[in-house]
Structure formats: C-alpha cells, structure tokens
N, C-alpha and C positions, 0 to 999 in steps of 0.2 A: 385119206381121200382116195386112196388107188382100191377103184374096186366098187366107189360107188358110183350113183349116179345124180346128174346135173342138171335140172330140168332134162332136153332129148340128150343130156351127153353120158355116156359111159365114160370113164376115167380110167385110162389102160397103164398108164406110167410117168410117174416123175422125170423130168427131161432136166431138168432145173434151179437154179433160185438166186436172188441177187437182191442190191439192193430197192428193188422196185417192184419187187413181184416173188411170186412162184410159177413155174409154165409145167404144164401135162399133158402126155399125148392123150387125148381124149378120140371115143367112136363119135358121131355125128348119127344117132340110131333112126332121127326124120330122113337123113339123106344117104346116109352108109357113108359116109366119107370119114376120112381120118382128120382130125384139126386140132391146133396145139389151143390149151385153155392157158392163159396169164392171168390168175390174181391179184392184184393189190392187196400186202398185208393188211392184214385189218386193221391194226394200229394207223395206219397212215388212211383210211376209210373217214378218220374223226377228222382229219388235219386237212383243209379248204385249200392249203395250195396246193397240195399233193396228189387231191381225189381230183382236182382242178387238170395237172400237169397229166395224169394219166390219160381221163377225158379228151384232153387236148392232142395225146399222143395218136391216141384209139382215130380220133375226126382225123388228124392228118394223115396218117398212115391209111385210111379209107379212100382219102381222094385221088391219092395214086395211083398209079398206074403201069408197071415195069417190072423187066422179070427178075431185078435182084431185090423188089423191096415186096417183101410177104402181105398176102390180102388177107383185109380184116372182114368176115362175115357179120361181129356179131360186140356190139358193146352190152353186156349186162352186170345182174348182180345173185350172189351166192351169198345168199343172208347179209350179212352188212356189210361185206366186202365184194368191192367193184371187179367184173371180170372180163375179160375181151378174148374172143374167137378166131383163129387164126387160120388159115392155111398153115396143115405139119410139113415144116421143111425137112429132110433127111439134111443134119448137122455134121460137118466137118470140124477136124480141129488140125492148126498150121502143119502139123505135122504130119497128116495128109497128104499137104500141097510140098513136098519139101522134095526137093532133087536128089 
C-alpha cells in the first residue's frame, strides 16, 4: 500500500493498525495537505454491523467540532473496503508525557 496511490491520495507510511482498521499517513495531492487514511479490513467490509459501526463512527466524528477530536474530510471507498480521511495528527505515546 506504501507508495501507491488513492484516488488524489499518495500513501507516504504506515502509522498503524488495530482492531478496526489500518491508518496511513497519506499526501492529499488535490490540496497538498498531509491526512491520515483509516481502512476497514476488508473482511469486516462483508459484515453489516461492522461496515454500519465504522460509517457511524466516520458521521459522528464529522459533526464535531474541537481541538482534541481529529477532523474528518473524507468518507470513501478503496475497492471494497471502506475508507475515511482524516486530519494527520503528529502521535504521542505516554511516555512522552511522563515527568
């Protein structure tokens, strides 16, 4: 996946992966801007609560509005797995934030 490209997205690096997804820091090459891509595994693409919960996630994280929760650009799809457009946050881990 690293290397190609997304409909306007270049796919620059794996950030990622869990149970819900894979995320990549992708170019934005219509806008120049940098945005993280999340997939839904494809296996879960076939499964109506799953493709349902994602969907659901994608709409409410759009209606928001706030600076700790990430804006969504962009709900679509990469062959038959669902994909959402993100704002790329620069990632922290606790150990970071540690005194």
């Amino acid at each position: 996946m690293v290397g190609t490209t997304i409909s306007h997205y270049r796919v620059l690096e794996k950030l990622g992966g869990g149970g819900m997804g894979v995320v990549y820091k992708a170019e934005d090459t219509k806008l120049g801007r940098l945005v993280a891509l999340k997939f839904l595994p494809e296996g879960f693409a076939r499964d109506a609560d799953r493709l349902a919960r994602f969907e659901r996630e994608a709409k409410l994280l759009a209606s928001l509005n706030h600076p700790n929760i990430v804006v969504i650009h962009a709900l679509g799809a990469r062959a038959s797995s669902p994909a959402l457009s993100s704002a790329e946050v620069a990632a922290h881990s606790i150990e970071d934030h540690k005194g």
